[in-house]
VEXSEZA-366609 format. One record per residue (C-alpha): z, x, y; chain; residue in one letter. Coordinates in pm, 1 decimal, m for minus. Last residue first. Layout:
N
<<Z X Y> A a>
...
% end
This chain:
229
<<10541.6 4386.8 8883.2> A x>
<<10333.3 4636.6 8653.8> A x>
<<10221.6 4843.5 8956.4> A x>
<<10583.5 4879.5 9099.7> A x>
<<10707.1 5026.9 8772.6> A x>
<<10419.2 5302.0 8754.5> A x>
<<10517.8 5365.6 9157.2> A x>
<<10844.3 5431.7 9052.2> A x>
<<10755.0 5618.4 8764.1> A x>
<<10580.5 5877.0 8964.9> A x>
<<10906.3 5901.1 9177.1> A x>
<<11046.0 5992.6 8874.9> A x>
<<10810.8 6263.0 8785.5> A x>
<<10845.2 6395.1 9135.3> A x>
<<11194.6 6375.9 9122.3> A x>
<<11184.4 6600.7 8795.4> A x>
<<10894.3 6842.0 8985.4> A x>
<<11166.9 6902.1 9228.5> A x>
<<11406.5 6962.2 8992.7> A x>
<<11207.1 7269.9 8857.0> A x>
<<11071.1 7144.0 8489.8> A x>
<<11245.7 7349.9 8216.2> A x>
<<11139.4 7733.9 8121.8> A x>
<<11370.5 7845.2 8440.1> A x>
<<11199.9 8151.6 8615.5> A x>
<<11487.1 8450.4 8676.3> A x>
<<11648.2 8686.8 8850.8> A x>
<<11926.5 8929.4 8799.7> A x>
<<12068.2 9156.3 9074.6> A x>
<<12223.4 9493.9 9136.3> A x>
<<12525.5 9695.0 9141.3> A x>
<<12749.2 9400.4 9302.7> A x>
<<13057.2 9432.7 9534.2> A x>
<<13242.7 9094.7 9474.7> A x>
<<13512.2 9207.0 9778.1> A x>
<<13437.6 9551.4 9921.9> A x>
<<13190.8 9439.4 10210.0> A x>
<<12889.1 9491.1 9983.1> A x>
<<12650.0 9214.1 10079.4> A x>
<<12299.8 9178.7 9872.3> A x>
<<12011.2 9087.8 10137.9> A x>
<<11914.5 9437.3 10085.6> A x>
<<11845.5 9382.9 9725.6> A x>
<<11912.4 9022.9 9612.8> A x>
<<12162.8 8751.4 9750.3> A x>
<<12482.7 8638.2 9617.8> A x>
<<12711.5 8882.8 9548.1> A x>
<<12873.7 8980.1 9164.9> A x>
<<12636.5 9106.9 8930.0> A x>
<<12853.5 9397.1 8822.9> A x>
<<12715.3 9491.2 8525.5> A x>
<<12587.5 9831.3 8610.4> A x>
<<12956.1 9907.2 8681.3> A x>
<<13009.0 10051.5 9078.7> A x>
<<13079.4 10391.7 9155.1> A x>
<<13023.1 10336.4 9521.4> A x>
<<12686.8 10582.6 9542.7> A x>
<<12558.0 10383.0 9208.0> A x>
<<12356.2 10553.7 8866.3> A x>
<<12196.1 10451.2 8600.4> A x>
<<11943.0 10627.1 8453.1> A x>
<<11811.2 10411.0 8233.2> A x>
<<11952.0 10056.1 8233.3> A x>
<<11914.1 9895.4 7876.8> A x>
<<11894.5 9524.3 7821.4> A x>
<<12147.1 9282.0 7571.3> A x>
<<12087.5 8926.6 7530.7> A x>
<<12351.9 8711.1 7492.4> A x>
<<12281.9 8350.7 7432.8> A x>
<<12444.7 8065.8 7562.3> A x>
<<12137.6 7838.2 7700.0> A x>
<<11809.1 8033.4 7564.0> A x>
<<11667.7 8367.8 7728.2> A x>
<<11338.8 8304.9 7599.4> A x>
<<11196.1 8686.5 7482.7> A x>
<<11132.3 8506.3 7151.6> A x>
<<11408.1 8745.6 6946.5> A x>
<<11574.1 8370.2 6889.0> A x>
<<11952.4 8332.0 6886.0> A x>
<<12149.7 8703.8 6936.9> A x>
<<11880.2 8861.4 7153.8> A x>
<<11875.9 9235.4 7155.1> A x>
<<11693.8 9549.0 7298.8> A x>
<<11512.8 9414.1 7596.6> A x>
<<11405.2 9717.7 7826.3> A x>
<<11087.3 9751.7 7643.7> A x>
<<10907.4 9986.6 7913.2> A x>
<<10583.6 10066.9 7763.1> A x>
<<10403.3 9763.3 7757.0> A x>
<<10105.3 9607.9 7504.1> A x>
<<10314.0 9411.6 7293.8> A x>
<<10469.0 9250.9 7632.0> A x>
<<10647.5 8943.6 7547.6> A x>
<<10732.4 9064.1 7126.0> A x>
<<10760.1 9417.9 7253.3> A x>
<<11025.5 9361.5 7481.7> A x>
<<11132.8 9229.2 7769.3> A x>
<<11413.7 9266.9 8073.6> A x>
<<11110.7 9259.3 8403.8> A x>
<<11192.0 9581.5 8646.3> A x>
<<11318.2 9661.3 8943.9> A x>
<<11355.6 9939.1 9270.4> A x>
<<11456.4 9830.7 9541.3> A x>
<<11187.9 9908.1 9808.4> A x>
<<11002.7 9543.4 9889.3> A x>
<<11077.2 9509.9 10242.0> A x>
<<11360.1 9297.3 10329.7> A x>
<<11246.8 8917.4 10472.0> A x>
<<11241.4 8836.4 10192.8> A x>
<<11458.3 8920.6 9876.5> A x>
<<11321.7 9242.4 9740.2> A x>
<<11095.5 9413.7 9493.7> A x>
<<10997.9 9745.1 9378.8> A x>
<<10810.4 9840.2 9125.5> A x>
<<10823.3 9896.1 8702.1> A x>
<<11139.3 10080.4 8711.5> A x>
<<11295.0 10244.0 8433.9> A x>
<<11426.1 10522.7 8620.8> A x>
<<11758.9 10375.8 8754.7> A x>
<<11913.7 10405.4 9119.4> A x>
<<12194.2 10162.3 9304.5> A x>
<<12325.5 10206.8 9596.4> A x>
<<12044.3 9943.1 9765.0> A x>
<<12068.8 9706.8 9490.0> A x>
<<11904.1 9732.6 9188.5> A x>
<<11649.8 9461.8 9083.6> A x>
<<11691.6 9322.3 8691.3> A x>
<<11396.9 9073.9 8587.3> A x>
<<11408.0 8723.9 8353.9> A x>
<<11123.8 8552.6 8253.8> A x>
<<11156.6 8206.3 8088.8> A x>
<<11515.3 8075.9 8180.0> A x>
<<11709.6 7796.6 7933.0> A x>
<<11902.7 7655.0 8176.6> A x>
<<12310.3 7544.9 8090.8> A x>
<<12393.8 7836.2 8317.2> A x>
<<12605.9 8039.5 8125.6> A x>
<<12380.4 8271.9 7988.6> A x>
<<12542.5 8593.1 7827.4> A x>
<<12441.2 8940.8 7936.0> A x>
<<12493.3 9254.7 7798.6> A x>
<<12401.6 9543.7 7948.7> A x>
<<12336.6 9887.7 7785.5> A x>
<<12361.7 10200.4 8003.1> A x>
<<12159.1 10529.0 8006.7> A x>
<<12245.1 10866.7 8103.7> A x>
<<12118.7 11115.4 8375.0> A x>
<<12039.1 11462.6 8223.8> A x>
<<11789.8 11341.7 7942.6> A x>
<<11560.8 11257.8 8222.5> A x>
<<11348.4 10920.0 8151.4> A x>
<<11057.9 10850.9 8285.8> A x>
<<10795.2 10917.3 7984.2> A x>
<<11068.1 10709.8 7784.9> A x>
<<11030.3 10402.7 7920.3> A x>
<<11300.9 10189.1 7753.1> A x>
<<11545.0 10480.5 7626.7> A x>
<<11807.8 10500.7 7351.0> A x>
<<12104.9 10720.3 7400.1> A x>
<<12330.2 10479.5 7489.1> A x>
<<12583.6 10473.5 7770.5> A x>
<<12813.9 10196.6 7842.7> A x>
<<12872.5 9805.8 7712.7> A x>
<<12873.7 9708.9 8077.1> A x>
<<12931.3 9378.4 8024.5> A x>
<<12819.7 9039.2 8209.5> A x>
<<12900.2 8630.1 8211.6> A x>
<<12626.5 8430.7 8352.0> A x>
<<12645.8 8174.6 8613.9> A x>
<<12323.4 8001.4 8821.9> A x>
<<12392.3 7644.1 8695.8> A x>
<<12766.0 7704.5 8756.7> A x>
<<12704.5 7839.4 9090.8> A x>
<<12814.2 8161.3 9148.5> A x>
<<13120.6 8369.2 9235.9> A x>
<<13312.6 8376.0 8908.4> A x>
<<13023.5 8315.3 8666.2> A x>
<<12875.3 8653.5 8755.5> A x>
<<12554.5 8593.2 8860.8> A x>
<<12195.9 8463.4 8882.9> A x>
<<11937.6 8454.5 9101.1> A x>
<<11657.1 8212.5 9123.9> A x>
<<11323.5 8289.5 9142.1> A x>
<<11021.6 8157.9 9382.4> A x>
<<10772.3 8425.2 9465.9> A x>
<<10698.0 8473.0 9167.6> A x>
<<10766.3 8860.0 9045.1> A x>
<<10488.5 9097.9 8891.3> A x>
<<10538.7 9445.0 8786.5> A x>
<<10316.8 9623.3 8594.6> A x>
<<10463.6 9860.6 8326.7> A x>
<<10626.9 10189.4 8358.7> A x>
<<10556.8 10426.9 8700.1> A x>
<<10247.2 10354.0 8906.6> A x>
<<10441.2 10172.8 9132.7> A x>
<<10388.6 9768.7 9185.6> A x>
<<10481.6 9533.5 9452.1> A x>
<<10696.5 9287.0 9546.2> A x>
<<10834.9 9030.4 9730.7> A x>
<<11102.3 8719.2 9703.8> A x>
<<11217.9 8410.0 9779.7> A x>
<<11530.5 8304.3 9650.6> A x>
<<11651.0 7988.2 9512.2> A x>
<<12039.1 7941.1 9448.0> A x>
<<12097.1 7626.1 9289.0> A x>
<<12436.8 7415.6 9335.2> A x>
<<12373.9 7237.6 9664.7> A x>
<<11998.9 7219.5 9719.4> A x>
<<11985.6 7134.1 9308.7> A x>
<<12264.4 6849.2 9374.9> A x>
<<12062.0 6677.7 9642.6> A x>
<<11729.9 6674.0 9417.9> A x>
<<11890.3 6510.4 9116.4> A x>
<<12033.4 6268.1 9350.8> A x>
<<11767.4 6190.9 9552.3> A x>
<<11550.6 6087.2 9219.3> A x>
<<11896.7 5936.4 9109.4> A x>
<<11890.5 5711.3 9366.5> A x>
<<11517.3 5621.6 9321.6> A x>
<<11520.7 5537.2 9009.8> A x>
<<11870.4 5287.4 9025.7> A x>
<<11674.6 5132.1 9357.7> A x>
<<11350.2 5079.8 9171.7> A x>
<<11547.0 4907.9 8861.3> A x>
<<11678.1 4697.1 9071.3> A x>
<<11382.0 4593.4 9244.3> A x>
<<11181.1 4527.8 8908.8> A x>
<<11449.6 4316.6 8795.3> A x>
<<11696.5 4436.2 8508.3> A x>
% end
């Protein structure tokens, strides 16, 4: 292949890569900050949401359970014995292995085991939220949320697995499951109009190169390619 084919065949699928991930991703901006209540909370402010696989993107989808009340808690110095707890189970559909992972309620929505409050800018940060770990990502925490991973107990939440995370205190003004992860958009910017109603949100950092940094890598070759010839 010449030199100037081979630039053309880079660089279209450079744009492509790059087209598809404004089409199919769902990037969300975000804000935070911390309350003096479980462990320290700390969101980037480029995530991605993820959903129910019904009303998302497939390389944003998950598939979610409400597996219902447990009597285990995740920070246990906020928890009232009065309220009960929920288990979650999540399965990751997206074909992305994601890094960090974090639950934020939406505005009905109230738990316990909060470690601040975040939301989708432009909102003000007061949903409450927290980062789905364990002891094995945050030895030193007190609100181990993550009770179950059913590849690798790595705190990786790996292409098809399940994990499982505990909600404390769950509770929602419309009734609504704590697995229902159904609207796009986080915390305020979350719209309940009665059709995919959603409790709260999950967010996430992918553990794979963004696909910007992919066409920037390929661009790089480009150039490489251009050098030699």
């Amino acid at each position: 292949m010449s030199s100037r084919n081979l630039f053309t065949t880079l660089f279209v699928a450079a744009v492509s890569v790059n087209a598809s991930s404004q089409i199919y991703a769902v990037p969300t901006q975000m804000t935070h900050f911390d309350t003096p209540n479980c462990d320290t909370l700390f969101i980037p402010d480029d995530v991605h949401e993820i959903g129910d696989v019904a009303g998302f993107p497939s390389n944003e989808a998950l598939f979610a359970t409400d597996l219902g009340q447990t009597s285990l808690s995740s920070c246990l110095n906020s928890d009232d014995p009065t309220v009960p707890n929920v288990v979650v189970d999540i399965r990751n559909l997206s074909g992305i292995a994601w890094e960090e992972v974090w639950y934020v309620a939406d505005p009905d929505t109230t738990i316990s085991n909060y470690d601040g409050e975040a939301n989708e800018l432009p909102f003000s940060p007061i949903q409450e939220a927290f980062r789905i770990d364990n002891d094995i990502l945050d030895p030193g925490g007190f609100n181990h949320a993550l009770i179950f991973e059913s590849i690798t107990a790595d705190g990786i939440w790996e292409i098809n697995e399940t994990w499982q995370f505990i909600i404390q205190d769950y509770s929602n003004l419309s009734g609504l499951s704590a697995a229902d992860f159904n609207s796009i958009g986080v915390g305020d910017n979350s719209p309940n109009l009665g059709i995919n109603d959603s409790s709260g949100s999950i967010i996430a950092v992918t553990k794979v190169p963004e696909p910007a940094s992919l066409t920037l890598l390929t661009l790089g070759a480009l150039v490489s390619v251009r050098r030699r010839h």
